[in-house]
C-alpha positions as CSV (number, residue, x, y, z in Angstrom):
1,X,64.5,119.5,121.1
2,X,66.3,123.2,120.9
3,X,68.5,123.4,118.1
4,X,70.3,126.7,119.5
5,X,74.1,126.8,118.2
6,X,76.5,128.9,120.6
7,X,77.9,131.3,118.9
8,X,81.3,132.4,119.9
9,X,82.6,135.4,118.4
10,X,85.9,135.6,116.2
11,X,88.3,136.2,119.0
12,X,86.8,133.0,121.1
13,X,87.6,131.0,118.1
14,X,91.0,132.3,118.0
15,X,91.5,131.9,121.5
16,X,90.5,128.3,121.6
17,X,92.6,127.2,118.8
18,X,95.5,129.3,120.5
19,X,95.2,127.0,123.2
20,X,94.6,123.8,121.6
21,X,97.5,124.2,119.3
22,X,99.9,125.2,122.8
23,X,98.1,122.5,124.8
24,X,99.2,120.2,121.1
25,X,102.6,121.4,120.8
26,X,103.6,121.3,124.6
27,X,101.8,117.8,125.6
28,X,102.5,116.0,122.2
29,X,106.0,115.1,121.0
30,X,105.6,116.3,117.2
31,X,109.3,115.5,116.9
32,X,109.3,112.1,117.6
33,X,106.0,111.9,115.7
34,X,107.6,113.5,112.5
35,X,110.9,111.1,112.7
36,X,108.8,108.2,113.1
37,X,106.6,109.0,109.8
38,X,110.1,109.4,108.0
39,X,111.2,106.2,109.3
40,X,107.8,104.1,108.5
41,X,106.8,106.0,105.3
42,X,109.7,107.8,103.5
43,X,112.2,105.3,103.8
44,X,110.3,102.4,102.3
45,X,109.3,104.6,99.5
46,X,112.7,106.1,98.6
47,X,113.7,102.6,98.9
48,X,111.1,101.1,96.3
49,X,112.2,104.3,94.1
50,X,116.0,103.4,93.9
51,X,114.2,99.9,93.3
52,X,112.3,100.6,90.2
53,X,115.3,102.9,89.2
54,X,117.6,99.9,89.2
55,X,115.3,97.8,87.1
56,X,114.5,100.4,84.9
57,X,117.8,100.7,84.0
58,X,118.7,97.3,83.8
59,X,115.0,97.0,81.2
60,X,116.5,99.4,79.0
61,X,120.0,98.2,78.9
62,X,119.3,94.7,77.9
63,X,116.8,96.1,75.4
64,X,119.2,98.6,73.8
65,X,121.8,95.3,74.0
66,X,119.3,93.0,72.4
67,X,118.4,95.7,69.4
68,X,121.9,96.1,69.1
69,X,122.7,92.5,68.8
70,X,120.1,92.2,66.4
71,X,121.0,95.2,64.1
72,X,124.1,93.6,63.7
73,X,123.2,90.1,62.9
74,X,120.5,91.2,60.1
75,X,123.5,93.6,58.6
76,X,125.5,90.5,58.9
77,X,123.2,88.6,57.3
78,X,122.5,91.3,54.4
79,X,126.4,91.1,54.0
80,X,126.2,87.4,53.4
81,X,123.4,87.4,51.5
82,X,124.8,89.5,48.4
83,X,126.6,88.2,45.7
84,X,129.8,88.6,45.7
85,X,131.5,90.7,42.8
């Protein structure tokens, strides 16, 4: 077996990838392509993020309620708990 590589120079390389990237743009439709990956990727994961935003939220608002609630019933309860002059 030969193990020759073809060599083409620098403007053969250019000129190939000129015309794969023409033959690309004018035979593919990158548009369509580009709305479809915002319809099946971004969406879903925007959507997941406002998700996890909601829920976050809703975490630290009944954990700020519930310490609240609770700092109040143990100053209640130190209240009570002294004598009474």
């Amino acid at each position: 077996m030969d193990d020759r590589r073809l060599d083409i120079p620098w403007w053969g390389k250019m000129l190939l990838g000129g015309i794969g990237i023409f033959l690309i743009w004018k035979f593919t439709p990158i548009l369509q392509i580009l709305q479809l990956t915002f319809y099946i990727v971004l969406i879903p994961l925007l959507l997941l993020a406002a998700i996890g935003l909601v829920g976050r939220g809703a975490v630290e608002g009944f954990t700020g309620g519930f310490a609240a609630t609770m700092e109040a019933a143990r100053h209640r309860a130190e209240e009570l708990a002294q004598p009474q002059q």
